[in-house]
C-alpha positions in Angstrom: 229.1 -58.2 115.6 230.8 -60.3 118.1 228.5 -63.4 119.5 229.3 -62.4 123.2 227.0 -59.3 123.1 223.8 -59.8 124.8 221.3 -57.1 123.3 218.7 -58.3 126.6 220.5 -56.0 128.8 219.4 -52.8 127.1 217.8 -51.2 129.9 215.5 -48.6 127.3 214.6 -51.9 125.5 214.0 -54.3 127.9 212.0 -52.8 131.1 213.3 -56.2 133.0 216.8 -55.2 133.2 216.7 -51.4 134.0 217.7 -52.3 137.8 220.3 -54.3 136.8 222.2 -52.8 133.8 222.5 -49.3 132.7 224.1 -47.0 129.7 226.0 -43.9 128.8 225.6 -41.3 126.7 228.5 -40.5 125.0 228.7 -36.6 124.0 230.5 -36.6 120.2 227.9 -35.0 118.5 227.5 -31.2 119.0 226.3 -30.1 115.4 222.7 -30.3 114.7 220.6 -30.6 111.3 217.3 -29.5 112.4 216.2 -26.8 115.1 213.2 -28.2 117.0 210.8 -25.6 118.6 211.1 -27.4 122.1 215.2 -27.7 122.0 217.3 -25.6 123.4 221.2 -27.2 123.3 222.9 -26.2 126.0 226.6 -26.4 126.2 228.7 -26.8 130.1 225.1 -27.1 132.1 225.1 -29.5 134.9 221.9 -28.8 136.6 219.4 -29.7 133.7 218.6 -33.2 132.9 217.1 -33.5 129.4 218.1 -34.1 125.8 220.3 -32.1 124.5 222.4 -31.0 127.5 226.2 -32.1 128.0 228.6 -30.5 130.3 231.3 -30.6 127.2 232.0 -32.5 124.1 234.4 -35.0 123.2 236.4 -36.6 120.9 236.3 -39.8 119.6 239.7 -41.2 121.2 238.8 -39.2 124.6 235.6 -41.1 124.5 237.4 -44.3 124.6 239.1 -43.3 127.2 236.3 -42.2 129.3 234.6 -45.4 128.4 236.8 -47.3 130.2 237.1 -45.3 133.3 233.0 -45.2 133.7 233.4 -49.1 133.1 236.2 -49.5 135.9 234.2 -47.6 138.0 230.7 -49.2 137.4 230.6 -52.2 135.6 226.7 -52.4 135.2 226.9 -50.1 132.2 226.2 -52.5 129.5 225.3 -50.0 126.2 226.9 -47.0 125.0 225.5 -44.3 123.2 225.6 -41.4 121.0 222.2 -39.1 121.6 224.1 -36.0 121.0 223.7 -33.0 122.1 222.9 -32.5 118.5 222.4 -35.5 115.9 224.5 -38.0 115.3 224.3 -37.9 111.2 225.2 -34.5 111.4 228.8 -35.8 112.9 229.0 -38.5 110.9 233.2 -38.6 111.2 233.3 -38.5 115.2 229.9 -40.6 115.7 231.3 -43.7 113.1 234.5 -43.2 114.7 233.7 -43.8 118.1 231.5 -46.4 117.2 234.8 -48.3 115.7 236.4 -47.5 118.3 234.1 -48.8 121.1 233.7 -51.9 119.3 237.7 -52.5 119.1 238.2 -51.8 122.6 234.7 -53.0 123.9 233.5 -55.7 122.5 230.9 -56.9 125.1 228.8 -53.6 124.9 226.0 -53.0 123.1 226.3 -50.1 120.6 223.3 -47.7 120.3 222.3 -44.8 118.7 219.8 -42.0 118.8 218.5 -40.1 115.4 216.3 -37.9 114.0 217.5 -39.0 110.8 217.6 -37.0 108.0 221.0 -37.7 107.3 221.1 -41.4 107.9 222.0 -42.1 104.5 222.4 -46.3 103.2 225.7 -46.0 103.5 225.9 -44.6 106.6 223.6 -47.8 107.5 225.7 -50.3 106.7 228.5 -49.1 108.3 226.9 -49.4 111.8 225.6 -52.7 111.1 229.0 -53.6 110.1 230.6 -52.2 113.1 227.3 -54.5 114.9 225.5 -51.4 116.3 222.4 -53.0 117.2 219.5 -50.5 118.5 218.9 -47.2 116.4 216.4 -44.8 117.8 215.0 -42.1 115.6 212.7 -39.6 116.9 210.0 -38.7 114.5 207.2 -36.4 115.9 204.6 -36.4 112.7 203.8 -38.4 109.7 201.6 -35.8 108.4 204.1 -32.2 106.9 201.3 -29.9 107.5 202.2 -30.7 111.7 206.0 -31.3 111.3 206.3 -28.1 109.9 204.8 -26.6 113.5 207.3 -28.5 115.5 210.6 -27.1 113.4 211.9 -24.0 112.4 214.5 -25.3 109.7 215.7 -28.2 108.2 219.2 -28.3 106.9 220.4 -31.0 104.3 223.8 -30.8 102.3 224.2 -27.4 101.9 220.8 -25.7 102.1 218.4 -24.6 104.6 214.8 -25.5 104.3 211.5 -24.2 106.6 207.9 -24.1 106.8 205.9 -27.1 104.9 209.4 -28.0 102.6 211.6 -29.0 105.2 208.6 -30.9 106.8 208.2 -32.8 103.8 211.9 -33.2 103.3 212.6 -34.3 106.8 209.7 -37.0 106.5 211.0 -38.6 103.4 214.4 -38.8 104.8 213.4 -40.7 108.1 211.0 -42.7 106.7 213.5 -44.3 104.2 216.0 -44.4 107.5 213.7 -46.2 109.2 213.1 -49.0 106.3 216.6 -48.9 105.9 217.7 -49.8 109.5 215.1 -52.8 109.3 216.5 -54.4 106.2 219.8 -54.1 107.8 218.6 -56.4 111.1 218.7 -53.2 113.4 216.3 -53.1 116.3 214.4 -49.2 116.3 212.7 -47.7 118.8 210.9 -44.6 117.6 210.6 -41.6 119.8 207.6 -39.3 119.3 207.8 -36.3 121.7 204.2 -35.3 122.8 203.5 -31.8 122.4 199.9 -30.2 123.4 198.0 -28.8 121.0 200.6 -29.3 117.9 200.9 -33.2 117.9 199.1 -34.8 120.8 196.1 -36.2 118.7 198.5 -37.6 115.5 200.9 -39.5 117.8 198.8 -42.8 117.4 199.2 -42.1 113.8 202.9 -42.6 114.0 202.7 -45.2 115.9 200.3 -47.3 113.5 202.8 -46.0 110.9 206.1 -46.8 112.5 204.6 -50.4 112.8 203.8 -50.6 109.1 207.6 -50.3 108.4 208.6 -52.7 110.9 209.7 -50.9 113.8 210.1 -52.7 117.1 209.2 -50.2 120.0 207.5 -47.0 120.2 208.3 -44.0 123.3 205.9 -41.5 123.3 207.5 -38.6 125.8 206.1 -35.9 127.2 207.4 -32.8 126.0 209.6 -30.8 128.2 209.1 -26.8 128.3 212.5 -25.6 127.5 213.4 -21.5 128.1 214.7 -19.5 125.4 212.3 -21.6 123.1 209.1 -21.2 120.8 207.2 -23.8 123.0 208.2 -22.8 126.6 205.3 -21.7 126.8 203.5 -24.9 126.1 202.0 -26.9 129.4 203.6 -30.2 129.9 201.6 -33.0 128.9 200.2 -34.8 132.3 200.1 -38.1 133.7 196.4 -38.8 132.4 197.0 -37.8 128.4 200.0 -39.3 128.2 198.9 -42.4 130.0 195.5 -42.3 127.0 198.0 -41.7 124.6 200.2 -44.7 125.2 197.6 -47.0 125.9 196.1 -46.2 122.3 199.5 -46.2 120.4 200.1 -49.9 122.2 197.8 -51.1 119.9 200.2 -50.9 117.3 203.7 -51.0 119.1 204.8 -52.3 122.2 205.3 -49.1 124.7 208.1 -48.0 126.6 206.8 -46.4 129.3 210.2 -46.1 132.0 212.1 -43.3 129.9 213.9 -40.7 132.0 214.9 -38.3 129.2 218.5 -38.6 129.4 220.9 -35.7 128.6 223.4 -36.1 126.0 226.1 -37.3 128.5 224.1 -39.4 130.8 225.7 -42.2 132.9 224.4 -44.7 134.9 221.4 -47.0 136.1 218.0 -45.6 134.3 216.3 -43.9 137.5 219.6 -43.9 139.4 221.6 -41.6 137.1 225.3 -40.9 138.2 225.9 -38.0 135.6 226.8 -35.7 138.8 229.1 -38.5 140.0 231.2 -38.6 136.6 231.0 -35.3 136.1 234.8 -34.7 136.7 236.0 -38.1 134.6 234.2 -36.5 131.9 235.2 -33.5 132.1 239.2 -34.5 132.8 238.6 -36.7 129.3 237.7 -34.1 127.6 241.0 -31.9 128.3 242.8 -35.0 127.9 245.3 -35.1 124.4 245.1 -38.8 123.2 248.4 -40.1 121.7 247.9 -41.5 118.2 249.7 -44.3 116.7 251.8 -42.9 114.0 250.3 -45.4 111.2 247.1 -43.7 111.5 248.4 -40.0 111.0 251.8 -40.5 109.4 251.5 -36.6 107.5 251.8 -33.2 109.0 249.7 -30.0 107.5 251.4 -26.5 106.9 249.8 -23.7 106.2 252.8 -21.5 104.2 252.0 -18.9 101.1 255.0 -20.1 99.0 256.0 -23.5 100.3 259.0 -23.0 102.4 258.4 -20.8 104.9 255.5 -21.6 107.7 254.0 -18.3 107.0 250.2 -17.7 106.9 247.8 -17.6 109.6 245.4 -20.5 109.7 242.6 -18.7 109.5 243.8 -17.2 106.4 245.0 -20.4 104.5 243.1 -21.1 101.7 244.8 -24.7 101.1 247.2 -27.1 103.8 250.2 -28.7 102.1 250.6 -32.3 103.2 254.0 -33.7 104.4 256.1 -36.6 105.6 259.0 -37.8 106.7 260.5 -40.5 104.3 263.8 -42.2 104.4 265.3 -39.5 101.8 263.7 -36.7 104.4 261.3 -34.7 104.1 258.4 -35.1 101.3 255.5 -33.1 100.4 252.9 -35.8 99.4 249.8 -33.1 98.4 248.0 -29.8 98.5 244.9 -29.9 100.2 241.6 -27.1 99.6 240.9 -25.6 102.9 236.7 -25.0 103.7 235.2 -22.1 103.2 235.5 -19.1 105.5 232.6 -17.9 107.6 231.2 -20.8 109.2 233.0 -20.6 112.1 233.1 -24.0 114.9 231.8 -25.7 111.5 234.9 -24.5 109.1 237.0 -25.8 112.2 235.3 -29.5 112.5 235.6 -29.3 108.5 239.3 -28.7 109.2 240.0 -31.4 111.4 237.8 -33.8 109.7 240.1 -33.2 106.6 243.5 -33.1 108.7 242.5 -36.7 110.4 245.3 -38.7 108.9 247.5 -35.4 110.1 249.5 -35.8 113.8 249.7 -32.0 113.8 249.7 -28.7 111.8 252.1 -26.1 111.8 250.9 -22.4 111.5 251.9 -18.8 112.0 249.1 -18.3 114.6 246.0 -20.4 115.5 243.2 -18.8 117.2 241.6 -20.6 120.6 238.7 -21.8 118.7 240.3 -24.1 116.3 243.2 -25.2 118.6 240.5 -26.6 121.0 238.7 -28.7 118.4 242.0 -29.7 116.3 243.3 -30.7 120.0 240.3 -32.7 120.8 240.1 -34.7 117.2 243.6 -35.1 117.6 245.8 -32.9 115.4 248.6 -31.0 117.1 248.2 -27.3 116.6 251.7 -25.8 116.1 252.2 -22.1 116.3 256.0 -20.9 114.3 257.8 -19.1 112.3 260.4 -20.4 110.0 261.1 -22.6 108.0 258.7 -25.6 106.8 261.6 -28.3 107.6 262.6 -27.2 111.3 259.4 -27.5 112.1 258.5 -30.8 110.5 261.7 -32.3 112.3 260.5 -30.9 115.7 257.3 -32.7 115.4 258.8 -35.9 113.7 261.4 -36.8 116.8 259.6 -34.8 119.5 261.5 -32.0 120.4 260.2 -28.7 122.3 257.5 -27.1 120.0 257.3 -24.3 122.2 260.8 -23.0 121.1 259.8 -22.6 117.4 256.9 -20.1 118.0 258.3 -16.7 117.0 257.1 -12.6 118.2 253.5 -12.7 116.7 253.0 -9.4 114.3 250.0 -8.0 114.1 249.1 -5.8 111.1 246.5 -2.9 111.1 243.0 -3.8 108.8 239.7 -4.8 109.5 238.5 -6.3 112.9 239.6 -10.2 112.6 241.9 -9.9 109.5 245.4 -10.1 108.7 246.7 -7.7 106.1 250.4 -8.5 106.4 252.0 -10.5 102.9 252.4 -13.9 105.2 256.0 -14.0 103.7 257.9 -13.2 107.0 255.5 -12.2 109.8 255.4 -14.7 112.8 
């Protein structure tokens, strides 16, 4: 981390400096590991101002970009963030990459995250202390399982889904080892414990005497936020009195911070004096914005093609990519690649692109809206043809008019969503 950061001006750590220097929240993180009985993520909402709330998403080079023009703009900001709208570890690709990529272009700022860690695995860990983020917050709301499991209704690690007192337990483990973890590695962690009447409100001291036993440096108890369209909206609010009790009690363990404004995901400005409203067009304008990338990071190009010469198979129906590039002798394949599995949906689609990050672009016989928005925003090219393999590869290579290569689209009759044609010739 370079020596010119100075971790004082965190305005959430340091209550001394929230006049004077402020953050932003930078919104790379849609996916979500967990579902919390007071959360309800809402996507394109600008007149709610709470966690998980963002007016869009985007990608790592667009939030760069939109770095810098918040920066030109007001030069107070002195952290950046990622708090979501869902969790961090559960984006692991777009959250490290930003990271990098803020501390490339930016490296005056401090870096800070915002957790519930389940997935923040060791290696994970070192990575961010490599790259010099220095303040981790991880938001852990019980330390006994028979009350986490009342404040979740699933837990999802790897590939499976856990609920009731399993995923308690299992969520626990996991963010008690983060949190040892982040303190061996010289992080600064803030735990959040959001207070919930009548499920958690008498056991928050407990985390907090807990959370100091592993070393953590500040503790935010927040009042829980009724939330429609959730399993608590119908809980009351926690008042001034219990939370003031509350916070008071936990300070005998951990020092308090008591000036939280429970920021949405792509917050922006002074805490108290937020200008969310103000950037709301930068942010949005970033995140139509196609980011050109250097050709040494993505020197290939996928193709999705049945037999290898022909682009020829609809995206959604490819069950591998091939891999090319251009060489001096023309036109190579380097590798076949196993495409995710189907079903998923938005999650096959950030699998894809994840997968296809060392790609510029990738040429297919149709791509549907969904994945050409997300390919676009993580930087691959989506190229709709027909043709041959080579044509297009040139096209992309020396950057001639894609839109001359797309063909009449066939559609064959079958099943709602489903191409039955061979792939062999329809465009």
């Amino acid at each position: 981390m370079t020596a010119t950061v100075n971790l004082e001006n965190h305005p959430c750590f340091n209550v001394k400096v929230k006049g004077q220097f402020g953050r932003v929240h930078l919104p790379v993180a849609p996916k979500c590991n967990i579902q919390c009985n007071y959360c309800n993520r809402k996507y394109d909402c600008v007149n709610e101002s709470r966690p998980g709330v963002t007016s869009t998403i985007l990608s790592p080079a667009q939030a760069a970009v939109y770095m810098e023009k918040v920066l030109e703009k007001e030069p107070r900001i002195s952290v950046a963030g990622i708090a979501g709208p869902g969790d961090p570890f559960a984006n692991p690709e777009e959250t490290l990459g930003t990271m990098r990529l803020l501390r490339e272009k930016f490296p005056d700022l401090i870096l800070c995250l915002a957790t519930n860690g389940l997935n923040l695995k060791s290696e994970y860990i070192d990575e961010i202390a490599e790259i010099g983020v220095s303040h981790v917050t991880v938001t852990i709301n019980a330390i006994d399982p028979e009350i986490t499991r009342k404040v979740y209704r699933w837990v999802r690690h790897e590939k499976s889904v856990y609920q009731g007192l399993k995923g308690a337990k299992l969520l626990l483990e996991r963010q008690l080892v983060a949190v040892k973890g982040l303190k061996a590695a010289g992080i600064t962690v803030k735990i959040n414990c959001i207070v919930m009447p009548g499920i958690n409100d008498h056991h928050v001291v407990e985390v907090a005497k807990s959370m100091a036993e592993l070393g953590a440096d500040l503790f935010n108890a927040m009042a829980m936020y009724p939330t429609a369209e959730t399993p608590f909206e119908g809980l009351t609010e926690p008042d001034a009195i219990m939370m003031a009790k509350i916070r008071k009690e936990c300070e005998e363990y951990l020092p308090q911070m008591r000036h939280c404004t429970r920021c949405r995901a792509d917050a922006v400005g002074l805490l108290g004096a937020d200008q969310s409203e103000e950037f709301h067009g930068c942010l949005i304008a970033c995140s139509k914005k196609v980011i050109p990338i250097e050709e040494k990071e993505r020197p290939y190009v996928a193709v999705a093609s049945v037999e290898g010469i022909l682009v020829n198979q609809h995206l959604g129906q490819a069950d591998q990519f091939q891999i090319w590039q251009k060489t001096d002798q023309g036109f190579t394949l380097v590798e076949e690649r196993l495409a995710p599995d189907r079903g998923s949906g938005f999650e096959r689609w950030q699998k894809v692109a994840n997968m296809l990050k060392d790609c510029r672009a990738i040429l297919a016989s149709s791509i549907g809206d969904n994945p050409k928005e997300i390919l676009t925003k993580c930087g691959v090219l989506p190229v709709e043809m027909s043709g041959f393999i080579e044509t297009g590869l040139q096209a992309v290579y020396e950057g001639s008019d894609l839109s001359k290569l797309k063909g009449k689209r066939q559609v064959a009759v079958g099943k709602v969503g489903e191409c039955t044609g061979s792939g062999l010739g329809c465009g």
